[in-house]
C-alpha positions as CSV (number, residue, x, y, z in Angstrom):
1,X,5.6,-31.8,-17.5
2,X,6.5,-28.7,-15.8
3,X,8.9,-26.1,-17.4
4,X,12.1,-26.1,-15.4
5,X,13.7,-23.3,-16.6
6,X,14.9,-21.7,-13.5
7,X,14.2,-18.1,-14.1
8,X,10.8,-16.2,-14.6
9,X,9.7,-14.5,-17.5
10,X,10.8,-10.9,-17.7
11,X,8.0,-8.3,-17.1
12,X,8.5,-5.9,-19.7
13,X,8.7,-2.2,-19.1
14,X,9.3,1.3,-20.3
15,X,12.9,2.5,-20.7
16,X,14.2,4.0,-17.5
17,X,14.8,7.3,-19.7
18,X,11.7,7.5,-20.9
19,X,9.7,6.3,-17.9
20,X,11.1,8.9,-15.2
21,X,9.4,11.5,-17.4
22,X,6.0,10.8,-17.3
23,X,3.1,8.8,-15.0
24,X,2.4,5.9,-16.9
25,X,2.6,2.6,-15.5
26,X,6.3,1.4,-15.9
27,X,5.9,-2.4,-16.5
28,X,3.3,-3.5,-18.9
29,X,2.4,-7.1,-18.0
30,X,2.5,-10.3,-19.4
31,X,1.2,-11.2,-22.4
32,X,-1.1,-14.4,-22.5
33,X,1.8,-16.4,-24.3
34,X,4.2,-15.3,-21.6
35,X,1.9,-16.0,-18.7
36,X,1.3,-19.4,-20.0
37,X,4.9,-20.4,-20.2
38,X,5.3,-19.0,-16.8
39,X,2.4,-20.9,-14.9
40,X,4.1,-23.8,-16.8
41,X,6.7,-23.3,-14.0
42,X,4.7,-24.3,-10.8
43,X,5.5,-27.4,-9.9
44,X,1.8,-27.7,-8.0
45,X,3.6,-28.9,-4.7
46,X,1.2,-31.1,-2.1
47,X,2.2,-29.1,1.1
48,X,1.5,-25.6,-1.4
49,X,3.7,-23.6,0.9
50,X,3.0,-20.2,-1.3
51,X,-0.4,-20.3,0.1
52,X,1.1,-20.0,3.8
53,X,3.1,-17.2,2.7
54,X,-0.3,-15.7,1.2
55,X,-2.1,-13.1,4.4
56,X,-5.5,-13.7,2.3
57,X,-4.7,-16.9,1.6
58,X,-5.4,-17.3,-2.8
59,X,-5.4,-20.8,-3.6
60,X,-2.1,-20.2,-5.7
61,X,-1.5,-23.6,-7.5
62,X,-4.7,-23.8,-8.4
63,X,-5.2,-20.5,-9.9
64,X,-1.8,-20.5,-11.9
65,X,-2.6,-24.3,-13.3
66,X,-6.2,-22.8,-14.7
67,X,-3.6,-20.0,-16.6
68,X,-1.3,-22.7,-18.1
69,X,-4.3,-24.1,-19.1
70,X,-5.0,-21.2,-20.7
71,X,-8.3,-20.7,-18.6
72,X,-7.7,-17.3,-17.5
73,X,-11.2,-16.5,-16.5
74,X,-11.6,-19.6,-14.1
75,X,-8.1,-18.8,-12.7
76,X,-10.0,-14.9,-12.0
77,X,-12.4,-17.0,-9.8
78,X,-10.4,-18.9,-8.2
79,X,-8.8,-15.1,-7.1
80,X,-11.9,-13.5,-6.4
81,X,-13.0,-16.2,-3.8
82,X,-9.9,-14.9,-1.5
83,X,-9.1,-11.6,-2.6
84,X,-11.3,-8.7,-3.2
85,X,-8.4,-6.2,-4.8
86,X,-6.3,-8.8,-7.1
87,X,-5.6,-6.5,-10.3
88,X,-4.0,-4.4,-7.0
89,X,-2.3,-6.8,-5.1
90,X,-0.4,-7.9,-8.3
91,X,0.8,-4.8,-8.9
92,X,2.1,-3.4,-5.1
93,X,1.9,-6.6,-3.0
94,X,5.6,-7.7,-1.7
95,X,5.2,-11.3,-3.3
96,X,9.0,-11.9,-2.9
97,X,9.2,-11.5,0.8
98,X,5.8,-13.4,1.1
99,X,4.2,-16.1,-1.4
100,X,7.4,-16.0,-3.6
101,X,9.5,-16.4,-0.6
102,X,7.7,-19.7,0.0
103,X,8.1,-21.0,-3.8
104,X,9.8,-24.3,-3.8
105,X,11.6,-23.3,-7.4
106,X,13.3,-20.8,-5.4
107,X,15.3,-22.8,-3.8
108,X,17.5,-23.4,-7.1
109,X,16.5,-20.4,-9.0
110,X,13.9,-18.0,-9.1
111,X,10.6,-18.6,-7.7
112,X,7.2,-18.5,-10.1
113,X,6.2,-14.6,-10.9
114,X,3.0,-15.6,-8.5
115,X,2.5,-11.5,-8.7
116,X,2.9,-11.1,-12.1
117,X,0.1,-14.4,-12.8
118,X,-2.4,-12.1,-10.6
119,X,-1.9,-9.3,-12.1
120,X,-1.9,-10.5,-15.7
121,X,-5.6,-13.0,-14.2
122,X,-6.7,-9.4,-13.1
123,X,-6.2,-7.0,-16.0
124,X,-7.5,-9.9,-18.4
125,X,-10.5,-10.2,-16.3
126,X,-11.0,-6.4,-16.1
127,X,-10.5,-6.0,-19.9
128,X,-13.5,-8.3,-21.0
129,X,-15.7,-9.7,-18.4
130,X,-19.3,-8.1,-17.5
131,X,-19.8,-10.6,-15.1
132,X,-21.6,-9.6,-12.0
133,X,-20.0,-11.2,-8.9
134,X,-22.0,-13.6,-6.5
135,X,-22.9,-13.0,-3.6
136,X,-25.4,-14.8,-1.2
137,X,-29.0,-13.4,-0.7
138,X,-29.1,-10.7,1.7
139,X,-29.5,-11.4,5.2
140,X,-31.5,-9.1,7.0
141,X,-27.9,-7.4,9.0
142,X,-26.2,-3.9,8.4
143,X,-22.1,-3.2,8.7
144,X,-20.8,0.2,8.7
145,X,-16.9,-0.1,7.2
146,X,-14.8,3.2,8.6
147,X,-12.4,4.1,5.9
148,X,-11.9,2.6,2.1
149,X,-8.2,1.7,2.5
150,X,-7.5,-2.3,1.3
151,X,-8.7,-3.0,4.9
152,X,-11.7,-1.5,4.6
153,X,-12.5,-2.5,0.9
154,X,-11.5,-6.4,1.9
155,X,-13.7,-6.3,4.9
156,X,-16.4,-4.9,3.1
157,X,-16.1,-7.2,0.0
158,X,-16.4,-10.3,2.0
159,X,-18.6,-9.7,4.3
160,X,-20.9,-8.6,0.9
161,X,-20.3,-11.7,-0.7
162,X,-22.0,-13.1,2.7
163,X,-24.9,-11.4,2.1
164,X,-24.3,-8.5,4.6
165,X,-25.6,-5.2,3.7
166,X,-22.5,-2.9,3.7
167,X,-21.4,0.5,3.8
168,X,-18.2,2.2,3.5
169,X,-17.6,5.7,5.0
170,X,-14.7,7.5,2.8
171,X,-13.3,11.0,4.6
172,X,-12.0,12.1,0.9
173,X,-13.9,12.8,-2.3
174,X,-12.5,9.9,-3.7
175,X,-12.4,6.4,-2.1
176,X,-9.3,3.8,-2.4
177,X,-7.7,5.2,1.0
178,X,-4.0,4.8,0.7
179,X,-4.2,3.4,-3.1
180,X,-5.8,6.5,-4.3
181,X,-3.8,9.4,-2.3
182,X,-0.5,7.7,-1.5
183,X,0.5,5.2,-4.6
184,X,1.8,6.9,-7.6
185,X,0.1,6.4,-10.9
186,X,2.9,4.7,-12.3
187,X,3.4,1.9,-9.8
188,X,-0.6,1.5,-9.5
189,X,-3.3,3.2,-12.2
190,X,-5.8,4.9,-10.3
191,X,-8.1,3.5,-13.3
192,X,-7.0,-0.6,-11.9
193,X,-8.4,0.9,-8.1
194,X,-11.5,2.5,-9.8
195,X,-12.6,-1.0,-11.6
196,X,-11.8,-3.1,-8.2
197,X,-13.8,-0.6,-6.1
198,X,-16.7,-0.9,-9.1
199,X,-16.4,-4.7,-8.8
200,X,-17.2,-4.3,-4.9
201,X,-20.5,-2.1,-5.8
202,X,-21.6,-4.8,-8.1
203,X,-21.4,-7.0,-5.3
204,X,-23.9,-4.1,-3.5
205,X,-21.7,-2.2,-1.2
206,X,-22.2,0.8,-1.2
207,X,-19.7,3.9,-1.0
208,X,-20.3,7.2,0.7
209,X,-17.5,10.3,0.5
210,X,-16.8,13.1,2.8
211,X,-17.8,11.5,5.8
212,X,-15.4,11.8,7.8
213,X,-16.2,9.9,11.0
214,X,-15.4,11.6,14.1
215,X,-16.8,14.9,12.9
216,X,-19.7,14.0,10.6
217,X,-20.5,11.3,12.4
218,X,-19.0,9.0,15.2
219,X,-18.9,5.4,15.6
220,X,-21.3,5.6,18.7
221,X,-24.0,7.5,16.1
222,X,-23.4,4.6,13.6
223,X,-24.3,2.0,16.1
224,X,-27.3,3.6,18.0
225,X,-28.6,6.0,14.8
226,X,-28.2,4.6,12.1
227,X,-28.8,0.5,12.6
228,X,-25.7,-0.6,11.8
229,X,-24.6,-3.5,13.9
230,X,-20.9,-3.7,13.9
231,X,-18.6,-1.5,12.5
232,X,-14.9,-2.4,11.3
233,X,-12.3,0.5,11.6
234,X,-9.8,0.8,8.8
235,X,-9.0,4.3,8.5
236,X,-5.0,3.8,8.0
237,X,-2.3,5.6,9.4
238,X,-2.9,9.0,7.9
239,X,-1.0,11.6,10.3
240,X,3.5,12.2,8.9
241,X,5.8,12.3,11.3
242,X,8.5,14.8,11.0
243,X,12.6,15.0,12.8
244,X,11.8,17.9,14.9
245,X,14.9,19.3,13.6
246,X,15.1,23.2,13.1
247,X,14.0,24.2,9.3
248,X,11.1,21.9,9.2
249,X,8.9,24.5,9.1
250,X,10.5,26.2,6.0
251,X,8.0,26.3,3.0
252,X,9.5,23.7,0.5
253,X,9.8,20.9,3.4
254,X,6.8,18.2,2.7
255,X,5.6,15.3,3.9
256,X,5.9,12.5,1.9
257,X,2.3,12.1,3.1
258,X,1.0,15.5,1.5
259,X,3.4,15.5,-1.0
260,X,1.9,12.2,-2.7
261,X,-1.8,13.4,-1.8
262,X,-1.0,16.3,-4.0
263,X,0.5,14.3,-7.1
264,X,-1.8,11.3,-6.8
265,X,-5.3,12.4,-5.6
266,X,-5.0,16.1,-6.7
267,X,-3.2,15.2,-9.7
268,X,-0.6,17.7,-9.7
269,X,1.9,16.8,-12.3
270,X,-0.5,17.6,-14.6
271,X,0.3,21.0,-16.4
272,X,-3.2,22.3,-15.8
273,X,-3.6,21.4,-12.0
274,X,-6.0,23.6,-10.2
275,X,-3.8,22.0,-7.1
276,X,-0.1,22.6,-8.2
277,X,2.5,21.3,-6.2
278,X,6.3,23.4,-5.8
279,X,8.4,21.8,-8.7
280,X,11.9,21.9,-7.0
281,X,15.5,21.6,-9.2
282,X,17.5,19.5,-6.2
283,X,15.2,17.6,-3.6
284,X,16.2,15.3,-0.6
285,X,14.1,12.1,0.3
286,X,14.7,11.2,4.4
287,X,13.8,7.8,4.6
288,X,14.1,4.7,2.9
289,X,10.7,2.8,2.6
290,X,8.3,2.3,0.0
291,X,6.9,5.5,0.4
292,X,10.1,7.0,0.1
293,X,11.4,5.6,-3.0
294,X,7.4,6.7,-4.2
295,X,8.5,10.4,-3.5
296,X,11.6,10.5,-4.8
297,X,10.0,8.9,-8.2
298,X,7.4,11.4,-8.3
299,X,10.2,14.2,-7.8
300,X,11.9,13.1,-10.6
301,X,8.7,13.0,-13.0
302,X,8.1,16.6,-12.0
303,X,11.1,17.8,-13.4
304,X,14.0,17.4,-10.7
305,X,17.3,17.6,-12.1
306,X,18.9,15.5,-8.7
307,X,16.7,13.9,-6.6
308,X,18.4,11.7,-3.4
309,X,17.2,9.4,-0.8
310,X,18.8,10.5,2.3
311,X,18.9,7.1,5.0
312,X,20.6,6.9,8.0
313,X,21.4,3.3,7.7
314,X,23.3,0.8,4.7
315,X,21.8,-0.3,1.6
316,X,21.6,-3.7,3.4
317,X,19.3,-2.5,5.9
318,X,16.4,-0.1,3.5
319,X,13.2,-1.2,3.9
320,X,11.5,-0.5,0.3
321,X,10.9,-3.2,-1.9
322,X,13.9,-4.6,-3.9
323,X,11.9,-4.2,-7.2
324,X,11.2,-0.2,-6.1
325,X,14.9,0.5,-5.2
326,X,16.4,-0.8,-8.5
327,X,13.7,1.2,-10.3
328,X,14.7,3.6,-8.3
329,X,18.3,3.5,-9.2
330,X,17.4,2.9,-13.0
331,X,15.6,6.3,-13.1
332,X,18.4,8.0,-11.9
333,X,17.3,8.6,-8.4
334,X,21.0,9.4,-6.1
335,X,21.2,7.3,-2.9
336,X,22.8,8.9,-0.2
337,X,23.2,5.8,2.5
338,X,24.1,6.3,6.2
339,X,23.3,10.1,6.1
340,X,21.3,12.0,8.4
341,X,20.4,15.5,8.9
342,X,20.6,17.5,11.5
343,X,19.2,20.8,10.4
344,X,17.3,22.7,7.2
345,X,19.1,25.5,6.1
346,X,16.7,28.4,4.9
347,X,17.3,30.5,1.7
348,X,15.4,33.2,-0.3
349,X,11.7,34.0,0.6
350,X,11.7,31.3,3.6
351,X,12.4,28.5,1.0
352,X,14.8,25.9,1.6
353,X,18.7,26.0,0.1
354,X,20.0,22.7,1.6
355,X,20.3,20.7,4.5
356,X,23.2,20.1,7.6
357,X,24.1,16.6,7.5
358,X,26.4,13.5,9.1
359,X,27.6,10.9,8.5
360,X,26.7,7.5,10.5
361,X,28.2,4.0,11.0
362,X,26.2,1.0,12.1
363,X,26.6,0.2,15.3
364,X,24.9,-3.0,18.0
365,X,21.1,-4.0,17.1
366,X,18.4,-2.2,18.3
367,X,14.8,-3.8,19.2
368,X,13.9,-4.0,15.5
369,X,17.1,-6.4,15.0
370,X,18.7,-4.0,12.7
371,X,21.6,-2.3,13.2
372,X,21.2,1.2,15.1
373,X,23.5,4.1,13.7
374,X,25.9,6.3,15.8
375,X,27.3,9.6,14.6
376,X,30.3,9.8,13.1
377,X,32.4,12.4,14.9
378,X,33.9,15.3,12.7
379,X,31.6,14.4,9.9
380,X,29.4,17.2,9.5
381,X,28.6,18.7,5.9
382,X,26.2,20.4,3.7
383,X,24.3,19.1,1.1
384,X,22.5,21.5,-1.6
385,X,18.7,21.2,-2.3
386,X,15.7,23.0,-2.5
387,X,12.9,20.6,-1.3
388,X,12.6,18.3,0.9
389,X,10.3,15.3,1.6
390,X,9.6,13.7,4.7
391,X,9.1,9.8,4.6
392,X,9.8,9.1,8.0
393,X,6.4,7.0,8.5
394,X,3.0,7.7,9.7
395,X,0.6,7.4,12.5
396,X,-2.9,6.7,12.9
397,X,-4.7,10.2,12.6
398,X,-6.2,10.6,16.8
399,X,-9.9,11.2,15.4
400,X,-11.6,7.8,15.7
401,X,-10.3,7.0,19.3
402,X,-11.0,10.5,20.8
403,X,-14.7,10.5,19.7
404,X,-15.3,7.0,20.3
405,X,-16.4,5.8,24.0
406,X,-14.4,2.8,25.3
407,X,-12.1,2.4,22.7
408,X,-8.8,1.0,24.0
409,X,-6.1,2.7,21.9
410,X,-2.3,2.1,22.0
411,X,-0.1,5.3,23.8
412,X,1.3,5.3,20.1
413,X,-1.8,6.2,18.8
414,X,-2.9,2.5,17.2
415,X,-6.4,1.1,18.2
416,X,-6.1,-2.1,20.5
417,X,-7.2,-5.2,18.5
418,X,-7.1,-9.2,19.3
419,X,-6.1,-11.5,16.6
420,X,-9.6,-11.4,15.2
421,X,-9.7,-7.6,14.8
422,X,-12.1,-7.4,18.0
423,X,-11.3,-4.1,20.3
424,X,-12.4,-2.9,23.5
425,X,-16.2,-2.2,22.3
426,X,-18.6,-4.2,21.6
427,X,-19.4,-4.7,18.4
428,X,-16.2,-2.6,16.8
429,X,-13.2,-3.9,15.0
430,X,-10.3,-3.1,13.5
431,X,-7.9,-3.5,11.6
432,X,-4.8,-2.5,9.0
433,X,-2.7,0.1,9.3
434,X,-5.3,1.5,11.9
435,X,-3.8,-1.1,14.4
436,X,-0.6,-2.0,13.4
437,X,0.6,1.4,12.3
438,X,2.0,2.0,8.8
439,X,2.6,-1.5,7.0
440,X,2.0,-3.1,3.7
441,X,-1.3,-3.2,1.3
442,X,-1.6,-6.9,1.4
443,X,-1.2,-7.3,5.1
444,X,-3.8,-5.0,5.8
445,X,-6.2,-6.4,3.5
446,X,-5.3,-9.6,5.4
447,X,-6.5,-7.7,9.0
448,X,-9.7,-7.0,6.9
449,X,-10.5,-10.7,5.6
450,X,-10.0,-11.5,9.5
451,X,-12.5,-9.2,10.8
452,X,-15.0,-10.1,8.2
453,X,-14.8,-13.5,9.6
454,X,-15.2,-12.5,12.6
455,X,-18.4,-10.3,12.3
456,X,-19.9,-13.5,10.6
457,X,-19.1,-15.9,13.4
458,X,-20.6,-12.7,15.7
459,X,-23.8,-12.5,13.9
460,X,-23.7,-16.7,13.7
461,X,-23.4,-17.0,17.2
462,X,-26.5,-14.4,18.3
């Protein structure tokens, strides 16, 4: 019988106090008591509409009925034949607006903690096994993978398990794309990405660093130098964008993008950092994603004595995960909804002393359905600060499509790709945030399990 109690088990977690002064990861997982009582929960639905909600498509009930059988190992397997990052996707993927969304039990209460079964089948996995992941015999064909992002390492990890001799070209020291430079430590352990990108060179793909393609290398030279017969872009959406408001250029204004590259691939908020990054008293967030709500975390852990989220529209509207913004909130992060600025004032030494703002109301819809904010007249006022961050969203960094010939490319910046990750050359694909500009983890590891399918049916069909 299934348990029908109608909320999950809580995910325990460090005090908010205690948490917002140091990196380590806030919520500590289930135990294998509490992960057993919650698996007990799925009602193992015929239609299993969680799987629809899934973009890499886990076999959900079957996974989570191997962990209330307390087979935790099995239920690993199960994981592993869809998704080649689990112990990450647990941790950052939006299950509530995806999987969880689709949960019958949610209808009357809360859906089953699908995320919080991964990740505990992950880390249990990670903990204990030495098992070497299958993978068919090799077949004879060569795939360069541009970029070690989730698309990239999903791409490469299932077209490995195929048999496909693989290699992934890194432009940083460090692979993990986006997980490693732009996820704090606390939300994701760069330790969890190190073991899932291990698990992928078990499986015999191989990594190389500081290649940046474009300049080391191009796509073309891949293709006609090197014997690689396709190649699957996933280089992300690397390159900030910024207000274009005067004071930008002020030395204590950031992007969230370099800010985060500091603290999480340069390690920053460590006391001996041979990278520091400026430790500010009063810093202003603009935005309101994920990667907002990451900054203004980080902020906080470095010492900040106010840290605020500037966004220009309601609560009701922010984009960041629920889960992040109550965090958020917890820690003591200041939200300063339907603000915007219009200037950065400069103080001593070209630094920053505050910011010009005004107030907004929500007005009709615009194309993206929510809301668009007007300026309130006569609202105008100044708000103190000494940093501020950027996290206004990202673009694809113009490298890739100006040095490869015949690539189609959005007048955004994003490279044109069908439904199958195909472009406009023969033989290239793409996928992630590379196409779709900046968007979620699982979604682009979704793009990537798409285009491996695809390069298999190409090869199949020659």
């Amino acid at each position: 019988m299934p348990n029908m109690r109608p909320t999950k088990n809580p995910m325990p977690a460090q005090d908010a106090d205690v948490r917002n002064k140091n990196f380590h990861e806030v919520t500590f997982g289930y135990t294998a008591e509490a992960a057993v009582d919650e698996a007990k929960r799925c009602l193992h639905c015929k239609n299993m509409p969680c799987v629809g909600g899934c973009p890499v498509r886990i076999h959900i009930p079957e996974f989570i009925a191997k962990v209330a059988e307390g087979e935790f190992e099995e239920a690993y397997r199960i994981i592993q034949q869809a998704s080649s990052l689990p112990a990450v996707c647990g941790r950052v993927c939006p299950q509530e607006t995806q999987c969880e969304q689709q949960c019958v039990r949610g209808k009357k209460g809360e859906p089953v903690a699908i995320g919080r079964l991964e990740r505990f089948v992950a880390d249990w996995h990670n903990a204990g096994s030495c098992d070497v992941p299958h993978r068919e015999a090799l077949n004879g064909h060569k795939v360069a993978v541009v970029g070690s992002g989730p698309a990239g390492l999903t791409c490469a990890g299932d077209l490995a398990k195929r048999g496909y001799e693989v290699t992934v070209f890194e432009a940083l020291h460090l692979a993990g794309g986006v997980l490693s430079y732009g996820i704090p430590e606390f939300r994701l352990p760069k330790a969890i990405v190190q073991k899932e990108i291990d698990n992928l060179k078990a499986l015999g793909v191989k990594v190389e660093t500081d290649m940046v393609i474009g300049k080391v290398l191009s796509v073309d030279e891949l293709l006609q130098d090197f014997g690689f017969e396709a190649v699957f872009i996933g280089t992300g959406a690397g390159l900030p964008r910024f207000m274009n408001i005067p004071g930008e250029n002020l030395k204590s204004v950031f992007s969230a993008n370099e800010f985060l590259t500091r603290i999480n691939l340069m390690k920053a908020y460590k006391d001996d950092a041979r990278t520091p990054v400026f430790r500010a008293k009063k810093v202003a967030v603009v935005g309101g994603g994920n990667v907002a709500m990451d900054a203004a975390r980080c902020a906080k852990r470095l010492g900040a004595e106010e840290v605020s989220i500037v966004y220009r529209r309601s609560a009701a509207e922010l984009p960041a995960r629920a889960e992040e913004v109550e965090h958020a909130k917890e820690e003591g992060i200041v939200f300063r909804f339907l603000t915007n600025p219009t200037s950065i004032a400069e103080g001593e030494n070209g630094f920053v002393r505050g910011m010009t703002c005004v107030e907004m109301e929500l007005g009709e819809p615009d194309a993206s359905g929510r809301r668009r904010p007007v300026v309130k007249e006569g609202s105008e006022f100044f708000l103190e600060c000494d940093c501020v961050i950027m996290a206004l969203g990202t673009s694809p960094n113009p490298l890739i499509k100006n040095t490869t010939g015949g690539l189609e490319t959005q007048k955004w910046g994003g490279i044109v790709a069908d439904g199958q990750g195909r472009t406009s050359r023969a033989h290239v694909y793409a996928g992630g945030d590379a196409v779709t500009g900046a968007a979620t983890v699982i979604l682009a590891m979704g793009a990537g399990k798409t285009a491996a399918e695809a390069i298999d049916a190409e090869f199949k069909a020659r």
